[in-house]
N, C-alpha and C positions, 0 to 999 in steps of 0.2 A: 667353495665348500658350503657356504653357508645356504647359496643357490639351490644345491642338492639337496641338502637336509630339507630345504622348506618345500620342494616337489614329494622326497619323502614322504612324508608327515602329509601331505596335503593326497595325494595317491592312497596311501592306507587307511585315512580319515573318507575317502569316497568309495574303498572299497568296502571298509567296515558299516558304512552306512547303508550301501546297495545291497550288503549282505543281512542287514535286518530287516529290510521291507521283503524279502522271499521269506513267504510264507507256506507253513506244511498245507496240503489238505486236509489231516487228520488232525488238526490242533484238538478241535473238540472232541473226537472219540479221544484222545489221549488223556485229556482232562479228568473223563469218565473214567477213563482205567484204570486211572492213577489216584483218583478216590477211592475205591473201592482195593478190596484183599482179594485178588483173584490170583490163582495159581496160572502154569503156564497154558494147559489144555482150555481153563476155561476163557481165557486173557484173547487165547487165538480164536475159538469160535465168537469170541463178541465180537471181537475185530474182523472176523469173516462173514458175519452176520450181517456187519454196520457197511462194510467195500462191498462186497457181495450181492447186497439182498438179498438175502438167504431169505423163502417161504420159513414159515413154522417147520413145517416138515422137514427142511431141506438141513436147517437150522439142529432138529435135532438129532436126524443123523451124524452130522458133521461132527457134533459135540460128542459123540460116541468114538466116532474116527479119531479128534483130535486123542480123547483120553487113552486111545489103546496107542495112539502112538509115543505118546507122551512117554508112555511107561515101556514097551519096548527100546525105546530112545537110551534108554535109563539102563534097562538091562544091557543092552548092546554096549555103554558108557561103564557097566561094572563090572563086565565080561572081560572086556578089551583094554584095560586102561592103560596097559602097556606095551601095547600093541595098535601104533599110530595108524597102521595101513591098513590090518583089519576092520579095527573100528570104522576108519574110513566106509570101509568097504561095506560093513555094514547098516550103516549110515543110509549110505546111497537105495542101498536093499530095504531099507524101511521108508525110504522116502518113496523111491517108485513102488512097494505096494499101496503106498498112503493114494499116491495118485492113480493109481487104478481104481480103489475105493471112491476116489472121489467123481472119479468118472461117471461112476454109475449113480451120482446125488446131485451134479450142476450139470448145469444148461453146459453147452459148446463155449458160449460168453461169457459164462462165470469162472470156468477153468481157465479161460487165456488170461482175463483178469485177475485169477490167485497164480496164477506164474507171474503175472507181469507185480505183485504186490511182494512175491518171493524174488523177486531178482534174479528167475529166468525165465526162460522162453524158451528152454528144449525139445521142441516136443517132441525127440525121442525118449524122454523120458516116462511119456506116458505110451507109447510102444510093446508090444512084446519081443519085439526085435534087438532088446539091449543087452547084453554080455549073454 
């Protein structure tokens, strides 16, 4: 028993360890965010600015996109609040105009890179082929 317990403890003590030397990418944009009082629209174009390289130009479209989406987001959120599947639904409908918008502001490189920083990689979602 006593065997086990000290594999235990010895197993969690190297996993907890191997799991503080992984470190984010974005430690330091995060630092910055987190300084500062930035609402959500303006939070995500810094952060799409900083992953990105967003040109000035690109940078300040973006931040226009972000803020209309923002607040659609919001509406769609106080439209629907009791209604799981629509909202859903709507949801999706402001995300893929968001990425058609953004189609026409990043490079080919910059868009595969804000799916892969969003946690997907659909790229029927930037399609007109979808529902």
């Amino acid at each position: 028993m006593k065997k086990s317990l000290l594999i235990l403890v010895m197993v969690l003590m190297g996993t907890a360890g191997y799991a503080q030397r992984l470190g984010s990418a974005d430690d330091g944009l995060d630092i910055v965010v987190l300084s500062m009082e930035l609402d959500g629209p303006a939070m995500a174009s810094m952060e799409m600015k900083q992953e990105l390289s967003l040109t000035e130009e690109q940078y300040l479209m973006v931040d226009k996109l972000n803020k209309s989406r923002y607040q659609q987001l919001q509406q769609v959120e106080a439209s629907f609040a009791h209604d799981a599947l629509s909202r859903a639904r709507e949801f999706r409908s402001v995300q893929r105009q968001n990425d058609e918008n953004l189609r026409s502001v990043l490079t080919a490189q910059q868009l595969l890179k804000y799916q892969k920083l969003e946690g997907r990689l659909d790229a029927h979602l930037i399609t007109e082929h979808e529902e």
